[in-house]
C-alpha positions as CSV (number, residue, x, y, z in Angstrom):
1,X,93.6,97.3,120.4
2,X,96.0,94.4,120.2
3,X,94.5,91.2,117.7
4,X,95.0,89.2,120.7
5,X,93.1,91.4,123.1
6,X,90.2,91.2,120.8
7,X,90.6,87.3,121.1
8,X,89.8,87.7,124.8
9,X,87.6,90.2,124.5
10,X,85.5,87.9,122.5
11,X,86.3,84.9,124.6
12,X,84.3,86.5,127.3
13,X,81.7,87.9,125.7
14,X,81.0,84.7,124.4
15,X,81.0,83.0,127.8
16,X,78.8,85.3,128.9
17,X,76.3,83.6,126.4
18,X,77.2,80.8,127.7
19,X,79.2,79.4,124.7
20,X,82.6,78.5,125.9
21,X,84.2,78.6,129.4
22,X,85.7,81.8,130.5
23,X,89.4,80.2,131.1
24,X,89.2,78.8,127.0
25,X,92.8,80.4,125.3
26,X,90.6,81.9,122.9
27,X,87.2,81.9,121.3
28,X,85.6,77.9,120.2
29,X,83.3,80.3,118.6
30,X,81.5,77.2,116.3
31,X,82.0,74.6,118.8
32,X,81.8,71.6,115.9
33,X,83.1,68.4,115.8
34,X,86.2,68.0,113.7
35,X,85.9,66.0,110.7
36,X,89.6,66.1,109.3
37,X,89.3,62.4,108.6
38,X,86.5,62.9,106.0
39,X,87.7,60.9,102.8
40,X,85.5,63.7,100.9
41,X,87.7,66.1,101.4
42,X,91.3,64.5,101.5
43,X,93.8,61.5,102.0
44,X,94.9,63.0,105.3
45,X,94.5,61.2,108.7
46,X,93.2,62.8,111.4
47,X,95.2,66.0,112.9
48,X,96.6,64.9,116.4
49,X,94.3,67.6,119.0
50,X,96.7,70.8,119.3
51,X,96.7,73.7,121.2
52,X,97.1,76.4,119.1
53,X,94.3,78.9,118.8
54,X,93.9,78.4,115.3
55,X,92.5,74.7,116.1
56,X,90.8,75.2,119.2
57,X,87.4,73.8,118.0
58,X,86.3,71.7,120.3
59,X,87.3,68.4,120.8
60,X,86.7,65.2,118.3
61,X,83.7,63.4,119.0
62,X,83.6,60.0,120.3
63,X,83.1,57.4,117.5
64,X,80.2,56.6,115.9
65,X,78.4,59.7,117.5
66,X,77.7,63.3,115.2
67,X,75.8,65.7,115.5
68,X,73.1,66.0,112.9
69,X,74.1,68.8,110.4
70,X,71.2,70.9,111.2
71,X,72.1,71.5,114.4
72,X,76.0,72.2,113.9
73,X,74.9,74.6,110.9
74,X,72.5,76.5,113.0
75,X,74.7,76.4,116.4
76,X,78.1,78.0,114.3
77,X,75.4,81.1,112.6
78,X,74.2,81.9,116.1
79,X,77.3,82.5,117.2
80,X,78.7,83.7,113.9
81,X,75.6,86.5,115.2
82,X,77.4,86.9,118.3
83,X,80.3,87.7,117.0
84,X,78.8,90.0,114.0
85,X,76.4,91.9,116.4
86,X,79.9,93.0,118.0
87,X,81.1,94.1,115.3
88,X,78.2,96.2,115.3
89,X,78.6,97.5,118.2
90,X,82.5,98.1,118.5
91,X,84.3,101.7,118.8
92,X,86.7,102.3,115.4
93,X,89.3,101.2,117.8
94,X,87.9,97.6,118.1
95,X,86.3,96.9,115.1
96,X,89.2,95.8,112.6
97,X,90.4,92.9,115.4
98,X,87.1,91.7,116.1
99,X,86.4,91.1,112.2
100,X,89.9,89.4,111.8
101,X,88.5,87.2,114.7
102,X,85.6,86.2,112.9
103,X,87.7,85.6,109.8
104,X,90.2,83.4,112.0
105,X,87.5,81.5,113.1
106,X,86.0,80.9,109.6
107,X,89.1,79.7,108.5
108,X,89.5,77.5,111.7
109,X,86.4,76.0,110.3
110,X,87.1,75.3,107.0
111,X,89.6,72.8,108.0
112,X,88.1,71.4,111.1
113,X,84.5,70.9,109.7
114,X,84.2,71.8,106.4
115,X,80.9,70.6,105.6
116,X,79.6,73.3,108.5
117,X,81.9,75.8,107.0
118,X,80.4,75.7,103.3
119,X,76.9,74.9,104.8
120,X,77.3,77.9,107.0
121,X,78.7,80.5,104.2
122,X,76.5,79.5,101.8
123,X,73.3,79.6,103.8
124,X,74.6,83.3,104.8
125,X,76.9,84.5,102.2
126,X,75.4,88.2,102.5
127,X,76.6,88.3,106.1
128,X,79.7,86.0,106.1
129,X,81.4,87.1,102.8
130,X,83.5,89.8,103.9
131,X,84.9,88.3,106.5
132,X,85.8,85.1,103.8
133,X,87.4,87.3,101.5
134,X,87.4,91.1,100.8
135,X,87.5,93.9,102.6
136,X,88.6,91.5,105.8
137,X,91.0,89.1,103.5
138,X,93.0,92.1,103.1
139,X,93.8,93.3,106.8
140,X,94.6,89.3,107.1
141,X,96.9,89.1,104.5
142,X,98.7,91.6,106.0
143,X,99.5,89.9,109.4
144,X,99.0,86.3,107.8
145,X,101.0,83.8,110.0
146,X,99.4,85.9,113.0
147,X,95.9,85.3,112.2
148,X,95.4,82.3,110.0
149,X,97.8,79.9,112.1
150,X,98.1,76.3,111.2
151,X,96.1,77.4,108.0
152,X,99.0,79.4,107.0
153,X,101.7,77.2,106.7
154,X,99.8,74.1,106.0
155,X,97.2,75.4,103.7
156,X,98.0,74.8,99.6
157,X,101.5,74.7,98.3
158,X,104.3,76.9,98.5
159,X,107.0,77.1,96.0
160,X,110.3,78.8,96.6
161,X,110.7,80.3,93.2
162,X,114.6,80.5,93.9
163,X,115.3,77.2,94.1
164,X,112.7,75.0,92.4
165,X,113.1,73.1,89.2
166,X,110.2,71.4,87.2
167,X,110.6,68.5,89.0
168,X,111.0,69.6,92.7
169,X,107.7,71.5,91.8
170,X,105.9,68.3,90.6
171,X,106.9,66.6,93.4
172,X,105.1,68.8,95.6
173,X,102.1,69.1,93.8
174,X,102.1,65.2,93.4
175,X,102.5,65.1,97.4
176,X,99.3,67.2,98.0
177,X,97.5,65.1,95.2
178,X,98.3,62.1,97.0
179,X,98.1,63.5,100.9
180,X,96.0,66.4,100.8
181,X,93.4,66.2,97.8
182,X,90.2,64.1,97.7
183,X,92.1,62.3,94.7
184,X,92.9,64.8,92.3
185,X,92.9,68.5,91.8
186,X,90.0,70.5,89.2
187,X,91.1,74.1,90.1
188,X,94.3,75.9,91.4
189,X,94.5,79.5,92.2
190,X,97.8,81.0,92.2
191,X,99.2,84.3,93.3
192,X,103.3,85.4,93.8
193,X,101.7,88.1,96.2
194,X,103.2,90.8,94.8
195,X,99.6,93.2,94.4
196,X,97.3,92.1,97.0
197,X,94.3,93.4,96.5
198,X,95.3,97.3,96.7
199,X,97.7,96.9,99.5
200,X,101.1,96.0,97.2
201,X,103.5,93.7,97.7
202,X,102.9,91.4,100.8
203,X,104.9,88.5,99.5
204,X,104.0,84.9,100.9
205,X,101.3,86.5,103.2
206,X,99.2,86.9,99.8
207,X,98.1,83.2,100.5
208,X,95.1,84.3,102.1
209,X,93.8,85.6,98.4
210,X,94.1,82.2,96.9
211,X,92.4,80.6,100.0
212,X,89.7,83.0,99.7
213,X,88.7,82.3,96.2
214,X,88.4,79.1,96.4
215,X,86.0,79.3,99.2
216,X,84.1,81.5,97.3
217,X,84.6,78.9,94.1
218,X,83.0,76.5,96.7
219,X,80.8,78.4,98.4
220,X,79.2,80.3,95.0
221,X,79.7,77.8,92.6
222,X,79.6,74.0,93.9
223,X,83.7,73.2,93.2
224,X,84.4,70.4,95.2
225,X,86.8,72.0,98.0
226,X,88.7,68.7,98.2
227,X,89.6,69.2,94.8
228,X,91.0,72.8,95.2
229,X,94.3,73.9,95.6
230,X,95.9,77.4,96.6
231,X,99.1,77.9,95.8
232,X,101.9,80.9,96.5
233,X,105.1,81.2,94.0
234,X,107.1,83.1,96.6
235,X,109.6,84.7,94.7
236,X,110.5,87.2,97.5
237,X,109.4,90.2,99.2
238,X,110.2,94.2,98.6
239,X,108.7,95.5,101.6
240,X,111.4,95.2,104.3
241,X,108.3,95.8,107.1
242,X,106.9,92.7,106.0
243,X,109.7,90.5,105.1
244,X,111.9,91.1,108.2
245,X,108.9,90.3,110.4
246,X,109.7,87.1,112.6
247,X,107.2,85.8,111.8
248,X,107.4,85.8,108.0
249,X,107.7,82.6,106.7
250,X,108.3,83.4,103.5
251,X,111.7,83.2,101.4
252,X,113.4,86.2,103.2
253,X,114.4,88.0,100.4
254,X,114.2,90.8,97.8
255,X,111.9,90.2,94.3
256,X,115.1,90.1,92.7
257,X,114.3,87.6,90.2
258,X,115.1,88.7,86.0
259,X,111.7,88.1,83.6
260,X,113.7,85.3,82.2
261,X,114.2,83.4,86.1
262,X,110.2,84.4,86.7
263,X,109.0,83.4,83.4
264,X,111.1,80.0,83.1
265,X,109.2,79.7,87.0
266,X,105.8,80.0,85.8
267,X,106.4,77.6,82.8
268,X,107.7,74.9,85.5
269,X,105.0,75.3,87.5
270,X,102.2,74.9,84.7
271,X,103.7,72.3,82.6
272,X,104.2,70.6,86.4
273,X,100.5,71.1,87.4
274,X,99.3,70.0,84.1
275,X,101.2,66.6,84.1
276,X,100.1,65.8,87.5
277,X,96.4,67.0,87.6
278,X,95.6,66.9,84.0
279,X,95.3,69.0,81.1
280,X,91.8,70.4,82.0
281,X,92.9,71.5,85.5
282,X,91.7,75.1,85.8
283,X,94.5,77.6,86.5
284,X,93.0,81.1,88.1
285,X,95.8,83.3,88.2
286,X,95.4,86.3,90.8
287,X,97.8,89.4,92.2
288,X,100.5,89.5,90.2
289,X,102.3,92.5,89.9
290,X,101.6,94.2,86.8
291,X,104.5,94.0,85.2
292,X,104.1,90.1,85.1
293,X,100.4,89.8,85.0
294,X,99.7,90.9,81.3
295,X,102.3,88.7,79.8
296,X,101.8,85.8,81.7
297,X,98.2,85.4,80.8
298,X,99.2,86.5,77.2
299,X,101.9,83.1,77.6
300,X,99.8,81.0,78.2
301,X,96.3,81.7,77.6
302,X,96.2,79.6,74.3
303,X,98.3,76.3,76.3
304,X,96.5,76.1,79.6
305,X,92.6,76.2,80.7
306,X,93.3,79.7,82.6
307,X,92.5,82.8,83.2
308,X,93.4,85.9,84.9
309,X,90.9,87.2,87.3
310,X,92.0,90.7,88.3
311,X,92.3,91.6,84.7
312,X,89.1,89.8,83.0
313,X,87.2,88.4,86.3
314,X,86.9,91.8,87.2
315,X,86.5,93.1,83.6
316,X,83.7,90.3,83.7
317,X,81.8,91.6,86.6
318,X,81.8,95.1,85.4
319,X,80.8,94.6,82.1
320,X,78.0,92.7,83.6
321,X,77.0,95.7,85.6
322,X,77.2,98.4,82.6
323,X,74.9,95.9,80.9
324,X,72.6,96.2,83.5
325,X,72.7,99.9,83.9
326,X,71.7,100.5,80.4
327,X,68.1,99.6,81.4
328,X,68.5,102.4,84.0
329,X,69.9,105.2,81.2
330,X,67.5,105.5,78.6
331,X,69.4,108.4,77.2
332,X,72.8,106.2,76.6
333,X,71.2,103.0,74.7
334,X,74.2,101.1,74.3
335,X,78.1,100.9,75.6
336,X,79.4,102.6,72.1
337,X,77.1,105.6,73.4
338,X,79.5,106.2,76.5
339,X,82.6,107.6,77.1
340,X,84.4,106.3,79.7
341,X,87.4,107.4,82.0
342,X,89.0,105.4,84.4
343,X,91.0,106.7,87.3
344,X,94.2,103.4,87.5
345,X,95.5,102.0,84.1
346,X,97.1,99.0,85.6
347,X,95.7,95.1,85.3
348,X,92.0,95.8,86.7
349,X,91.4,99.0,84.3
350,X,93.3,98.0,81.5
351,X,91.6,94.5,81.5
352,X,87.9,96.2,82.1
353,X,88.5,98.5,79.2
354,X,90.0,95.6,77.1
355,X,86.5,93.9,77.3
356,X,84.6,96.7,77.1
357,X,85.9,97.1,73.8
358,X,85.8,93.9,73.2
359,X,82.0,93.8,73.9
360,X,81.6,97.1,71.6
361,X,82.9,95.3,68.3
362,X,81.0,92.0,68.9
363,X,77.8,94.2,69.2
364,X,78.7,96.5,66.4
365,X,81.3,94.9,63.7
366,X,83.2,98.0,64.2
367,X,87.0,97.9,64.2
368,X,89.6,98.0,67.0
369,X,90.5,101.5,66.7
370,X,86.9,102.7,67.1
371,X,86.0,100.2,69.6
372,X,88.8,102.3,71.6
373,X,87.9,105.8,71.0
374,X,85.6,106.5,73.8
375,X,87.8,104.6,76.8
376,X,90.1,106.7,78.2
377,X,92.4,106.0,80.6
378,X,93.9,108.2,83.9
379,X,97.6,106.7,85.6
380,X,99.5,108.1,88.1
381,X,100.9,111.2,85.4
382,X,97.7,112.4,84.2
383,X,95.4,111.5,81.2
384,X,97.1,108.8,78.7
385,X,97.7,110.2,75.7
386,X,99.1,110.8,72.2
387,X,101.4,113.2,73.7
388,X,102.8,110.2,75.9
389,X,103.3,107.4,73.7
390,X,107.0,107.3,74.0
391,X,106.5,106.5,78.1
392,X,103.7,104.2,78.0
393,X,103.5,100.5,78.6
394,X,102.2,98.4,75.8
395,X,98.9,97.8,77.2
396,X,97.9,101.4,77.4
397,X,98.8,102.6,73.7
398,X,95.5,101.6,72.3
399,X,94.1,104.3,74.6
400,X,96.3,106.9,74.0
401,X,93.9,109.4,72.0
402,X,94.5,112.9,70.8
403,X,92.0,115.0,72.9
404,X,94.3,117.2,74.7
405,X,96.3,116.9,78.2
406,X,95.2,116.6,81.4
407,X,97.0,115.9,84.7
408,X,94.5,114.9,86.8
409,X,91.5,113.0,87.1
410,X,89.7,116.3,88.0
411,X,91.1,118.2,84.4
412,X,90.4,114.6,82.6
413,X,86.5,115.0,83.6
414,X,86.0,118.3,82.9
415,X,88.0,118.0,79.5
416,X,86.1,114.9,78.2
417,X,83.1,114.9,79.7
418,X,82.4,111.1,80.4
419,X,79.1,109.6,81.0
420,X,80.8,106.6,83.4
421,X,84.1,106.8,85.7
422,X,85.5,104.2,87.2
423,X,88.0,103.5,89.5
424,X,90.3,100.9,89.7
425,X,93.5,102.9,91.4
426,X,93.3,101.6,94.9
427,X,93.8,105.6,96.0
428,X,91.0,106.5,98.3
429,X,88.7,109.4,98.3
430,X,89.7,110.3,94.4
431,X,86.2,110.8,93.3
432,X,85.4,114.0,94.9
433,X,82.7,116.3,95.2
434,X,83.5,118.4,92.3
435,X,84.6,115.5,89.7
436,X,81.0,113.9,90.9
437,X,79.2,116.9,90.8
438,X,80.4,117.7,87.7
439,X,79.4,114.3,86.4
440,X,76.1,115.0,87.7
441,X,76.0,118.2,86.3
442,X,76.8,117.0,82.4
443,X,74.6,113.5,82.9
444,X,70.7,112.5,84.1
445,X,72.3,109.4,85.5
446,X,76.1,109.2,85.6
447,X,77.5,105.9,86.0
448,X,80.3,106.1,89.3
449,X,82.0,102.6,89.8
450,X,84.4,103.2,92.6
451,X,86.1,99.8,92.5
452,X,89.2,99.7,94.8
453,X,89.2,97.0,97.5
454,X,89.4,96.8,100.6
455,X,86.9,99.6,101.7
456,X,90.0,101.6,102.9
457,X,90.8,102.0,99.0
458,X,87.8,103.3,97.8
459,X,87.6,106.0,95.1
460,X,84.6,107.1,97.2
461,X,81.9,106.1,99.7
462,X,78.3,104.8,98.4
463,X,77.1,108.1,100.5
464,X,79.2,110.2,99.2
465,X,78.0,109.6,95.3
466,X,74.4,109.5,96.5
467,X,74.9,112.9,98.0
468,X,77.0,115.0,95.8
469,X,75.1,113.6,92.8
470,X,71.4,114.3,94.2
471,X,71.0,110.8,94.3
472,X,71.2,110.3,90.6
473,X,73.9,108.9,89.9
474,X,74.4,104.9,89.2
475,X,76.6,103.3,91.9
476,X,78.8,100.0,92.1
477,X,81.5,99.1,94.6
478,X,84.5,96.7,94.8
479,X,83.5,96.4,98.8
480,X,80.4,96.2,100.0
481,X,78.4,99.5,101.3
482,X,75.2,99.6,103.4
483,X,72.1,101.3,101.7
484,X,72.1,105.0,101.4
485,X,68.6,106.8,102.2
486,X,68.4,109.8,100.4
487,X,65.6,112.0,98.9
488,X,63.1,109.5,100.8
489,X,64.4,106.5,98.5
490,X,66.6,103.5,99.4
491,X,69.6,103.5,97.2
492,X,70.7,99.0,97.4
493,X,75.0,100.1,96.0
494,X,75.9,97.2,94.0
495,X,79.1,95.6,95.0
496,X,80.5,94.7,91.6
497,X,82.3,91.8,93.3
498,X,84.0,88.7,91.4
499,X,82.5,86.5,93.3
500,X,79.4,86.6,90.9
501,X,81.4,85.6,87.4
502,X,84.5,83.7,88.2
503,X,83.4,80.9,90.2
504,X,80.8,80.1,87.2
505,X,83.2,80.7,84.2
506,X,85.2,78.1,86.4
507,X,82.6,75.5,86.4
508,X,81.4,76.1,83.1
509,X,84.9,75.5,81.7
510,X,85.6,72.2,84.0
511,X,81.8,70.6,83.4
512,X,82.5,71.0,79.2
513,X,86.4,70.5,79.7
514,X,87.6,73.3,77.5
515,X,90.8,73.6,76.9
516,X,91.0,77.6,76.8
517,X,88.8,80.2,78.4
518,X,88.8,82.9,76.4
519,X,87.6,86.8,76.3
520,X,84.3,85.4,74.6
521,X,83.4,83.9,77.8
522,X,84.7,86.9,79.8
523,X,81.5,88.3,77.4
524,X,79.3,85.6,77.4
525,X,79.4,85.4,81.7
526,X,78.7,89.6,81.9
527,X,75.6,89.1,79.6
528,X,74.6,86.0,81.9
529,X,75.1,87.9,85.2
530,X,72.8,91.0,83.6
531,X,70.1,89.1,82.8
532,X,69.9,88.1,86.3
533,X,69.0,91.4,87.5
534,X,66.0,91.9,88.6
535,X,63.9,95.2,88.3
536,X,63.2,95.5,91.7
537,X,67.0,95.3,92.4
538,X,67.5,98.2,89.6
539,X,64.3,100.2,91.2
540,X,66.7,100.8,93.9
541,X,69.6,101.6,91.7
542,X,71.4,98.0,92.1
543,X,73.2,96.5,89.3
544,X,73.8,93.2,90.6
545,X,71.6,90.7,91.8
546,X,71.5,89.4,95.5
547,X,74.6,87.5,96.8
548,X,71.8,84.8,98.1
549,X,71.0,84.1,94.3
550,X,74.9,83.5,93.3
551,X,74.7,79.8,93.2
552,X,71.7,79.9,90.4
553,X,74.3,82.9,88.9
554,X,76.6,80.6,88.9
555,X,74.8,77.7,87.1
556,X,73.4,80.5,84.6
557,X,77.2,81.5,84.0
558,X,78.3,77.6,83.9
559,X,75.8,76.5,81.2
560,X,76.6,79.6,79.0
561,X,80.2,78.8,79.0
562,X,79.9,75.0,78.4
563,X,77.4,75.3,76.1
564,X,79.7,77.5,74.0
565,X,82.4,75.5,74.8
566,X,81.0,72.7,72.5
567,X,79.6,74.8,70.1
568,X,83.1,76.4,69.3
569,X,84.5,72.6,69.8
570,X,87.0,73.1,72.7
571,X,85.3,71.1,74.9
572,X,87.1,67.7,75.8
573,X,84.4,65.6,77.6
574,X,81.2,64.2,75.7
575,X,78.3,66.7,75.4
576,X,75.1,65.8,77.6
577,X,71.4,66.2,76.4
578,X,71.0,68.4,79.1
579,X,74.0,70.9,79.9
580,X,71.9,72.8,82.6
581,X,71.6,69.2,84.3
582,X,74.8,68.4,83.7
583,X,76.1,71.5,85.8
584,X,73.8,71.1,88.7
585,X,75.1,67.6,88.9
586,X,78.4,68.6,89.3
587,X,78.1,71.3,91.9
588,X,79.1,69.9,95.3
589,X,76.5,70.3,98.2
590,X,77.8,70.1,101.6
591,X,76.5,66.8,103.6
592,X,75.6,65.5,100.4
């Protein structure tokens, strides 16, 4: 089924309930009042009424009259509801359109009312989140200019990495500081699209990722959304599908760009965004290709207040969740007592196992070399190894251990044994019966982290573990999966999602003003999220706490970080008497 049948589809299921006229071009699914003039959020006058889909909210109230945020909150979830209870109910067939309906209206909303929009996500995060970012972020990305409208092409900044200089970049970012911003900018994140989420190069459509995390910066962790900024370095597009569409509106050509050209690119555009917004302005970089990824954040890790979130956001969140699961394996007592394989060896596995190790010598003292001798690592040719040094990228040699060959996950498992896997390869359905069985079969509780996003990419299903392990086995997700019944018991799979680290390393570092964020806090923010785990969360077999709690994560995670932050003297602004307070009182609240 067509996107824009599902449009009408919903259109008239909706006016069914009585929600919006039968004739409307497509679904006024929250029916709020615009508020694009709110100073709170930006410079910007008023948008002139349009008749795009994408905008069709309803029109702008007569002056002086609102409707009292109560009211618009509630109205938008009930038919949020509508919508989601057809979702429900939809054939395979239907399904994917209707969710990227939802999403288009959520996004609709986030520029037309975004106090409702924050109001409405956070109040409902467990139901709304994956239709703000992943799995449903994905399937948008793909057919961006289609589905986000207006928001994609006047959402963030662009920069055509062919042709900017410094100080063409500076002028644009000074333009949406002055037009756009609510009088400055706190946190950019910035993708050049080239590995969205497991989907691969989309190119400019990867703007959806960087509008989606700053939601969730909002929406988790009380960043003011007039003071965000998503931005796109489009340096081109290898995937003729996508960059030959008509309705691609990004620089219509091949990633042809030499590491010199990229690098001198990324330099522009952070000495640029640090001259207009400030030296503290947080920089989240997100879905670079791999080949970039490692050495940008190694560039400028020690110059900007940045961080990379597929390699340690994600490393963040899964340390946090092995934490936790050593209160559910008595018989492996610390993370030096398991051996690990992962299934991918690019930025999200490389960067997990880099703070794993790094989390094994600040517990232990022990040197580098040990820290590494349990993590192994599985790429597209088989177990990395001794035997492979001569082919392997830089960030895989200190996993390259002499314990034999193996081409295949399968061969890797049997030959070493692990007590955790954990997958990071964006290929589905990797973790099959017999590598879980066999798991089972050498473990009382084997840890299975089948990480991949969206759901499509998953290593395996929650079900599937549950099953072939007995329902033994210790589960976490990168998408989220319904609860498993199984042996009479509820199995709650924990959705190891980034959602629950980076948007409170973010405020941490902006409420002390570091100048750095560093693996420490990577470290520091996995211990805070395990110690918010409660045991009736991990009596089910979940290693995370509930997405409802993530704003008190968040302010856990926050004070941590700032608090080391002036312990280790990197903080810029005055320290207060009372950090928690301090935090609290700089999370935005919508309304407020």
């Amino acid at each position: 089924m067509k996107f824009t049948t599902a449009v009408a589809l919903l259109s008239s299921l909706i006016s069914v309930q009585g929600f919006l006229p039968a004739s409307a071009p497509s679904p006024n699914l929250f029916g709020v009042p615009t508020l694009l003039s709110s100073s709170r959020f930006s410079n910007a006058s008023p948008s002139a009424p349009s008749s795009s889909p994408a905008r069709a909210l309803g029109e702008v109230p007569p002056a002086g009259s609102r409707i009292p945020p109560a009211v618009q909150v509630e109205t938008a979830w009930k038919r949020a509801q509508t919508l989601l209870n057809a979702i429900d109910r939809a054939s395979p067939e239907e399904k994917g359109d209707l969710e990227l309906t939802l999403y288009q209206n959520l996004q609709t909303l986030s520029y037309t009312s975004p106090d409702t929009f924050y109001a409405l996500i956070t109040a409902h995060l467990p139901a709304l989140m994956p239709f703000v970012y992943t799995p449903v972020v994905g399937a948008a990305c793909v057919n961006w200019y289609e589905v986000a409208g207006h928001a994609a092409i006047n959402t963030g900044v662009f920069v055509d990495g062919f042709s900017s200089d410094k100080a063409s970049i500076k002028k644009q970012l000074e333009d949406y500081r002055d037009n756009k911003s609510a009088g400055g900018v706190d946190a950019i994140v910035v993708t050049d699209g080239e590995r969205i989420l497991g989907l691969g190069d989309l190119g400019a459509n990867g703007m959806g990722i960087p509008c989606g995390k700053l939601h969730l910066y909002t929406a988790c962790g009380g960043v003011n959304p007039g003071k965000c900024l998503p931005v796109t370095l489009d340096c081109g597009c290898n995937v003729d599908e996508i960059r030959e569409k008509d309705t691609y509106a990004g620089v219509k050509r091949k990633r042809d760009m030499s590491v010199e050209q990229f690098d001198k690119l990324v330099q522009n555009f952070m000495e640029a965004s640090m001259e207009v917004f400030g030296r503290e302005v947080l920089i989240q970089f997100e879905d670079f290709g791999n080949g970039n990824a490692f050495r940008v954040l190694e560039d400028w890790q020690p110059k900007a207040t940045c961080f990379n979130d597929d390699i340690q956001g994600t490393a963040s969140v899964v340390l946090g969740g092995l934490f936790a699961s050593l209160r559910l394996t008595p018989e492996v007592a610390s993370l030096k007592d398991h051996k690990f394989v992962f299934l991918g060896a690019g930025e999200a596995g490389v960067g997990i196992a880099n703070l794993i190790s790094y989390a094994i010598r600040v517990e232990t003292g022990c040197s580098d070399e040990e820290s590494y001798k349990n993590i192994h690592l599985v790429d597209s040719k088989g177990l990395v190894s001794k035997s492979r040094t001569d082919d392997l990228a830089h960030h895989k040699l200190p996993y390259a251990h002499d314990v034999g060959e193996a081409k295949t996950l399968e061969e890797a498992v049997q030959l070493i044994n692990p007590t955790a896997i954990i997958g990071v390869s964006a290929q589905p359905q990797t973790f099959t019966e017999s590598v879980i069985k066999h798991m089972a079969k050498t473990n009382k509780n084997p840890i299975v982290f089948a990480l991949s996003n969206p759901t499509s990419k998953a290593e395996c299903t929650a079900e599937q573990a549950y099953k072939w392990s007995d329902g033994n086995c210790v589960f976490a997700s990168g998408s989220p999966f319904a609860p498993v019944e199984i042996a009479g018991t509820t199995k709650i799979p924990g959705q190891g999602n980034n959602a629950y680290v980076f948007p409170g390393i973010g405020l941490g570092a902006l409420t002390a003003g570091s100048s750095s964020v560093s693996d420490n806090d990577m470290y520091i923010a996995a211990k805070s999220l395990s110690e918010t785990v409660g045991q009736d969360r991990l009596d089910a077999g979940c290693l995370y706490p509930p997405l409802g709690d993530i704003r008190d994560v968040s302010k856990k995670i926050a004070t941590d970080i700032a608090t080391k932050a002036w312990e280790d003297g990197i903080a810029r602004h005055p320290k207060p008497a009372d950090v928690s307070k301090a935090v609290e009182e700089r999370m935005w609240s919508p309304f407020d």
